[in-house]
C-alpha positions as CSV (number, residue, x, y, z in Angstrom):
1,X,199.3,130.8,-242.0
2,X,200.3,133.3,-239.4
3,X,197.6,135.1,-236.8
4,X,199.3,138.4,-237.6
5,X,197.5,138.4,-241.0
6,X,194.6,139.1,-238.7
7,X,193.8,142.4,-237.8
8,X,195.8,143.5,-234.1
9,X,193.1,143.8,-231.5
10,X,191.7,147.5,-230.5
11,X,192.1,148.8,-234.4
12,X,189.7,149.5,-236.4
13,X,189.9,147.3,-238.5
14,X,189.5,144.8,-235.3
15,X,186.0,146.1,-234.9
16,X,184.9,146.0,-238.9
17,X,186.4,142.4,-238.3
18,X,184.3,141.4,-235.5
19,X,181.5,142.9,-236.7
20,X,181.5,140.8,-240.4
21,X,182.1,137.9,-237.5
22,X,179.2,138.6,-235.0
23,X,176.7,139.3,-238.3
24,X,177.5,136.8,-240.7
25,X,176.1,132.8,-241.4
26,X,179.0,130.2,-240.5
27,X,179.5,130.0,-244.1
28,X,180.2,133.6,-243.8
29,X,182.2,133.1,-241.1
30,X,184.3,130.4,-243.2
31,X,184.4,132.7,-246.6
32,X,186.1,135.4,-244.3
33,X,188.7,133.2,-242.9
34,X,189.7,132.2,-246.0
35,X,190.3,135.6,-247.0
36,X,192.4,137.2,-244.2
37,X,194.1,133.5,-244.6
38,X,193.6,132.0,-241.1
39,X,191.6,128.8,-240.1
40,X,188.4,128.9,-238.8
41,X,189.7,127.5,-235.2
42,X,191.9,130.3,-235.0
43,X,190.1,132.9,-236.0
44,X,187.8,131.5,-233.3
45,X,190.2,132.1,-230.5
46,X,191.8,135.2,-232.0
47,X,188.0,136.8,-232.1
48,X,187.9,136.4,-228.5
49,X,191.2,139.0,-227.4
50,X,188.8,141.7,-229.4
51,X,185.8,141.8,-227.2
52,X,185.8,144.0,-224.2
53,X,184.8,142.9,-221.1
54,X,184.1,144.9,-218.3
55,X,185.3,143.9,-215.1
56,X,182.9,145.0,-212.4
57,X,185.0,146.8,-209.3
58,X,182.2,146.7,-206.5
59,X,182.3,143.1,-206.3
60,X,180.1,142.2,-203.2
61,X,178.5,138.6,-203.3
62,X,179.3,137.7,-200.1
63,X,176.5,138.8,-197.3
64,X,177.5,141.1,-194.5
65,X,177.4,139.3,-190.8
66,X,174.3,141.1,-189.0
67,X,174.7,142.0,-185.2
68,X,172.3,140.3,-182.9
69,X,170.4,143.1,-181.9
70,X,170.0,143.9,-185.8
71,X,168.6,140.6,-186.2
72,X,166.0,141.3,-183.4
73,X,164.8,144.0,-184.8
74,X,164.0,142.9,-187.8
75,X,162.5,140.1,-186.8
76,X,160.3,142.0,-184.1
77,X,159.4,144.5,-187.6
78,X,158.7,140.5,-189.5
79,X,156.7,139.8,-186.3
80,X,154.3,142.8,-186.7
81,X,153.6,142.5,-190.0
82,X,152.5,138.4,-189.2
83,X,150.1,139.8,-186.3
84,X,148.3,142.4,-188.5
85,X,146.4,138.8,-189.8
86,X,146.9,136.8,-186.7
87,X,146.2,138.8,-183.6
88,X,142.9,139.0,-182.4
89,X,141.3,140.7,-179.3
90,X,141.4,138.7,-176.3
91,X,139.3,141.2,-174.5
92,X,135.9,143.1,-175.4
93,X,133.0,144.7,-174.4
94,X,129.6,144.1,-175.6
95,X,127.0,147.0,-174.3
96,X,123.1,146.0,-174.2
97,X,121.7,149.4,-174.0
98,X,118.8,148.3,-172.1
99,X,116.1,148.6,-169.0
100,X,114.7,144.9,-169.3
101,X,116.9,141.7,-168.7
102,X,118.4,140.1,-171.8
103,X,119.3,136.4,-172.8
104,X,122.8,135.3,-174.1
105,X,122.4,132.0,-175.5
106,X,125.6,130.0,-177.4
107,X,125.2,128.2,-180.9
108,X,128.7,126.0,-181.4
109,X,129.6,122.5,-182.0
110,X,126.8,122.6,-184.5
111,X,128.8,120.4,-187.6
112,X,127.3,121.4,-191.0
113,X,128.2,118.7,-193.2
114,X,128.7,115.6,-191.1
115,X,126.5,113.0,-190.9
116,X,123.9,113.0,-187.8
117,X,123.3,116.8,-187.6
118,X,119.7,117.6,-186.2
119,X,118.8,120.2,-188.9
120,X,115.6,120.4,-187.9
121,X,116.1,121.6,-184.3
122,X,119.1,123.6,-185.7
123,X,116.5,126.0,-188.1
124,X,114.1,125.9,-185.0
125,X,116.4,127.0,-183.0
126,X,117.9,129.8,-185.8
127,X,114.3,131.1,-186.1
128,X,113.4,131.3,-182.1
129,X,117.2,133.7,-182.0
130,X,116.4,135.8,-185.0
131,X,113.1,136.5,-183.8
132,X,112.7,136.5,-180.0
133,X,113.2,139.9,-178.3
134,X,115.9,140.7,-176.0
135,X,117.5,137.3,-176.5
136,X,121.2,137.5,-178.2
137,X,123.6,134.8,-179.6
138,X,127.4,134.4,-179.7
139,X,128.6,132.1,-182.8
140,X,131.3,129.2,-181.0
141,X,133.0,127.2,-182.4
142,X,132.9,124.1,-185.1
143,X,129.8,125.7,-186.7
144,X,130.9,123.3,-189.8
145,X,133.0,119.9,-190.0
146,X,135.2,120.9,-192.0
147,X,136.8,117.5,-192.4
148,X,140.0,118.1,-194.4
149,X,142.7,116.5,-192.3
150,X,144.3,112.9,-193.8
151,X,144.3,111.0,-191.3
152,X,140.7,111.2,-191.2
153,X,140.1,110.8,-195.1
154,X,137.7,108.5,-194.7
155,X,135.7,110.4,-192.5
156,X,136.2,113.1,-195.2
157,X,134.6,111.0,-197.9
158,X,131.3,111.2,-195.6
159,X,130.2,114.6,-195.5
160,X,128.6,117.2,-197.5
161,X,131.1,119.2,-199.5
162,X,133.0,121.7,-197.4
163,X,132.2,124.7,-199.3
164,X,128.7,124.2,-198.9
165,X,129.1,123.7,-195.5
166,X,130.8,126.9,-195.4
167,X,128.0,128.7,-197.4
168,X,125.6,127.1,-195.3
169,X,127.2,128.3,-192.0
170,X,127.3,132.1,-193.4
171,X,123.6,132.0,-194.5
172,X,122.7,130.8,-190.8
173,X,124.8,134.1,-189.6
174,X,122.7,136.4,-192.0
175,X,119.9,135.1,-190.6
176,X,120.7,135.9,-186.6
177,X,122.9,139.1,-187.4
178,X,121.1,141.5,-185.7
179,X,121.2,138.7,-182.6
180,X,125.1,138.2,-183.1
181,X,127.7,139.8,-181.1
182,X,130.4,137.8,-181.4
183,X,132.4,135.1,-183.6
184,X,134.8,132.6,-182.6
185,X,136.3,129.5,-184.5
186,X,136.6,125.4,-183.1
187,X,139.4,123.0,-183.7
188,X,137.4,121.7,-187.0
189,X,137.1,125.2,-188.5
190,X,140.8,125.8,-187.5
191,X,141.6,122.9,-189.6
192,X,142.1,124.9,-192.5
193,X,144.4,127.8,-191.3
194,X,146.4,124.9,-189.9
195,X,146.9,124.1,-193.5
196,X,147.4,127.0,-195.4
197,X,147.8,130.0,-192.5
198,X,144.7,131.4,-193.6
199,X,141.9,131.9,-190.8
200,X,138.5,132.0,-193.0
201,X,136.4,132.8,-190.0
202,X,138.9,135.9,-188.9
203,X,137.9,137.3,-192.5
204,X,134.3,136.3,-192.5
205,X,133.6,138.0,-189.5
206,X,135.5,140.9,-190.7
207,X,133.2,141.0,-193.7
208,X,130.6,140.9,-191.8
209,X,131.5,143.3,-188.9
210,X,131.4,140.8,-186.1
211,X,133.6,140.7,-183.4
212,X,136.0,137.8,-183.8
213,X,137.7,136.4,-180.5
214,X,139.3,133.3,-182.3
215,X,139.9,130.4,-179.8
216,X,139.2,132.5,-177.0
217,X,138.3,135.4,-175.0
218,X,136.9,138.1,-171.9
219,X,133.9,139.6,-173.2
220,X,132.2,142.2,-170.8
221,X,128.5,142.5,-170.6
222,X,127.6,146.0,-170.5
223,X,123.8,145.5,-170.1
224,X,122.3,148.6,-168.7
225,X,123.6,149.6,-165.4
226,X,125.6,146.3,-164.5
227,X,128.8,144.6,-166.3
228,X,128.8,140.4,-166.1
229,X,132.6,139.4,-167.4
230,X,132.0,136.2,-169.5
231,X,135.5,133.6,-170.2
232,X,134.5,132.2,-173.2
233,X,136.6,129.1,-175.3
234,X,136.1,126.3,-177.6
235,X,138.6,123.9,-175.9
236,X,139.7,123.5,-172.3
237,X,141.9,121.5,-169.5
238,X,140.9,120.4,-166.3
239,X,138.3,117.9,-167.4
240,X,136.2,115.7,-165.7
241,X,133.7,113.0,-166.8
242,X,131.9,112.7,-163.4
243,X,131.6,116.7,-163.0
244,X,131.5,118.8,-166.7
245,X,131.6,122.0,-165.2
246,X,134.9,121.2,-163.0
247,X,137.2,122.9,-166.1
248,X,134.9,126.0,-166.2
249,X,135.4,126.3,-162.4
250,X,139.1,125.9,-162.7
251,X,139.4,128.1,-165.2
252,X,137.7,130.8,-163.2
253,X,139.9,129.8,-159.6
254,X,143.4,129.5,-161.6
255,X,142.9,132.8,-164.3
256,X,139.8,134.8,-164.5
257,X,138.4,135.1,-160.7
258,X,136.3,137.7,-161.6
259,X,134.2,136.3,-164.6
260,X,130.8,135.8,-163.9
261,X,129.7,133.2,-166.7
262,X,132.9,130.4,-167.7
263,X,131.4,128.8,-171.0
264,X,133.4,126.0,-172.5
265,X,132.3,123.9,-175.8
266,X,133.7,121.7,-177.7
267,X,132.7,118.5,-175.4
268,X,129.1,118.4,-176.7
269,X,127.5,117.0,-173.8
270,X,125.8,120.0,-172.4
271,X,125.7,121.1,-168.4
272,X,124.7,124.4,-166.4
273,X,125.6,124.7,-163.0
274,X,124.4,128.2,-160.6
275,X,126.7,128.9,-158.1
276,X,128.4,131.6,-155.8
277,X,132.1,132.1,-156.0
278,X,134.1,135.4,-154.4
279,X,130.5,136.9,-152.9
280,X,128.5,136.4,-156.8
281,X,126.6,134.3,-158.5
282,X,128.3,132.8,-161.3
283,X,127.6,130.5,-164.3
284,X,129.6,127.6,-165.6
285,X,128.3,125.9,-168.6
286,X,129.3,123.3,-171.2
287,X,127.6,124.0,-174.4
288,X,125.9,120.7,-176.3
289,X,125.9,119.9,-179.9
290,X,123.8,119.7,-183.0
291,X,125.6,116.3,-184.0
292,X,123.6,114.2,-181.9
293,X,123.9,111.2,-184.5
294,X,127.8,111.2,-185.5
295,X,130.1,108.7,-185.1
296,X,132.6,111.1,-183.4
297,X,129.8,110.7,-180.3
298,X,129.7,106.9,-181.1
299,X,133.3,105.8,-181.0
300,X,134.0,108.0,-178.3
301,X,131.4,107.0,-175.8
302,X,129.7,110.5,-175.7
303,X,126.4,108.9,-175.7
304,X,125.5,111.9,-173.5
305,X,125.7,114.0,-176.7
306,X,122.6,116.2,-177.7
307,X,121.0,119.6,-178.8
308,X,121.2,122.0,-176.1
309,X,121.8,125.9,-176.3
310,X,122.5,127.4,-172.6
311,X,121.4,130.6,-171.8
312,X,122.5,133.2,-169.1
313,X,119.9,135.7,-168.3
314,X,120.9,139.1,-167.0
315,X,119.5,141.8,-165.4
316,X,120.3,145.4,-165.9
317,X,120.0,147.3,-162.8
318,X,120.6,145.2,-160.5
319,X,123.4,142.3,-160.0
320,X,121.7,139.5,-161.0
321,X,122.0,136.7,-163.6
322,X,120.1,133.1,-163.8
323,X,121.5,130.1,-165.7
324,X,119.7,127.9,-167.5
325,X,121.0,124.6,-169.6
326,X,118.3,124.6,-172.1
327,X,117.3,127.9,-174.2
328,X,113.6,127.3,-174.5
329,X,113.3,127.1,-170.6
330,X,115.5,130.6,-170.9
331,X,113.0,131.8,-172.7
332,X,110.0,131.2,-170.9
333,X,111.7,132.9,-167.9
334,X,112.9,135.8,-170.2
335,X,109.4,136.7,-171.5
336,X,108.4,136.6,-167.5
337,X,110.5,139.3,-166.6
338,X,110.5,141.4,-169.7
């Protein structure tokens, strides 16, 4: 049979065809071949020539090339929306409204949820901030374990699970924030922004209006009349086994000549060392540790480990501050001059 028994394409009588076509069951399909007298694989191809198909004319699939400089400045545009999450203030200042000296003392390394923690000491010590006049408390870092990383799974299988360690640490917060002024995070709570880009303690302290100064930071004692700069950070260089405080002092000669107190934790064998640098007394100190017992200390050698809280006492109308490695001795000179 010939394909001109079939309808020509762009009639009417095209579209009533492919219409019966488009609607009908294959056996439809079939009954209406037979009666325009055409097979069934013809009519297949013929069908084809009625549909119209609309051939686009703005055909555009291949991307533009992008000058350099419009590449920078989108990527500066990308790099500004990355550091509304990620940038945090390297600089601050903390003002102690105040006629009678003040104590700052430093709670880090303290490891919620590894084994070894002193717990005991560590609510003491909680207690003695919250309620103890005139003395205040910055929040360092690895305030849990926070264990997460696989190539130490086993130590991971060894600790109390991290979101109660987490919960634990904000309770402890609750408890001194009328004491805390400032937030930072260690190389174990950084663990998990490592992982997923997320930096819990950057939105904890958010939530609970603390100032958060990440890994590091220059915070500025206002207290009364006098300013004391303070270099604060979790992790350091320059390190020395025979002399602790040798990074802190480093720190302050290479970078930050005019900070008066150079704290540095992370190490958790504590020191304090007084001294006079460009005409002041200063302060260098290396925080301790509430993980007196783990087996960090142990396979490391750092039998020197223990729980210690240094505290810098300063005066406000006149330039004066006094060091002292363990809080409780702070104290006893604090209550003295208050």
């Amino acid at each position: 049979m010939s394909e001109k028994v079939m309808p020509d394409p762009g009639t009417q009588k095209a579209e009533n065809f492919m219409r019966l076509w488009d609607n009908g069951t294959h056996q439809d399909k079939l009954d209406l071949c037979d009666l325009v007298g055409i097979s069934y694989q013809r009519a297949k191809h013929v069908i084809g020539t009625y549909r119209n198909i609309e051939i686009p004319t703005d055909i555009d699939d291949i991307p533009k090339d992008m000058s350099w400089d419009d590449q920078l400045e989108i990527i500066k545009n990308m790099d500004k929306l990355i550091g509304i999450t990620t940038r945090t203030p390297t600089e601050v200042v903390i003002e102690i409204k105040t006629d009678l000296p003040i104590g700052v003392t430093d709670l880090s390394d303290i490891h919620t949820g590894e084994y070894g923690v002193e717990y005991d000491s560590l609510r003491k010590d909680v207690m003695v901030i919250r309620d103890e006049p005139g003395l205040f408390c910055e929040v360092g870092g690895d305030g849990y374990s926070n264990i997460i990383q696989p190539s130490k799974i086993g130590s991971s299988h060894n600790q109390i699970p991290i979101t109660v360690q987490r919960g634990f640490f904000v309770m402890m917060i609750k408890q001194l924030i009328k004491k805390v002024k400032v937030m930072r995070t260690g190389n174990h709570n950084y663990w998990s922004t490592m992982a997923v880009g997320e930096d819990w303690e950057n939105e904890l302290a958010k939530r609970l209006k603390l100032l958060y100064m990440k890994h590091f930071g220059k915070i500025y004692w206002k207290v009364g009349d006098m300013v004391y700069p303070e270099l604060v950070m979790h992790k350091g260089r320059f390190e020395s086994s025979f002399n602790l405080t040798h990074s802190c002092k480093q720190y302050q000669r290479l970078y930050f000549p005019d900070a008066r107190i150079i704290k540095i934790e992370h190490k958790h064998v504590a020191d304090m060392e007084q001294y006079r640098y460009n005409e002041h007394e200063c302060v260098a100190i290396r925080t301790g540790t509430y993980a007196v017992y783990s087996d960090y200390a142990q396979q490391n050698g750092f039998f020197g480990a223990h729980v210690c809280n240094p505290t810098v006492v300063m005066y406000p109308h006149e330039d004066r501050l006094v060091g002292f490695k363990d809080m409780k001795e702070a104290i006893i000179y604090l209550r003295a001059v208050r």
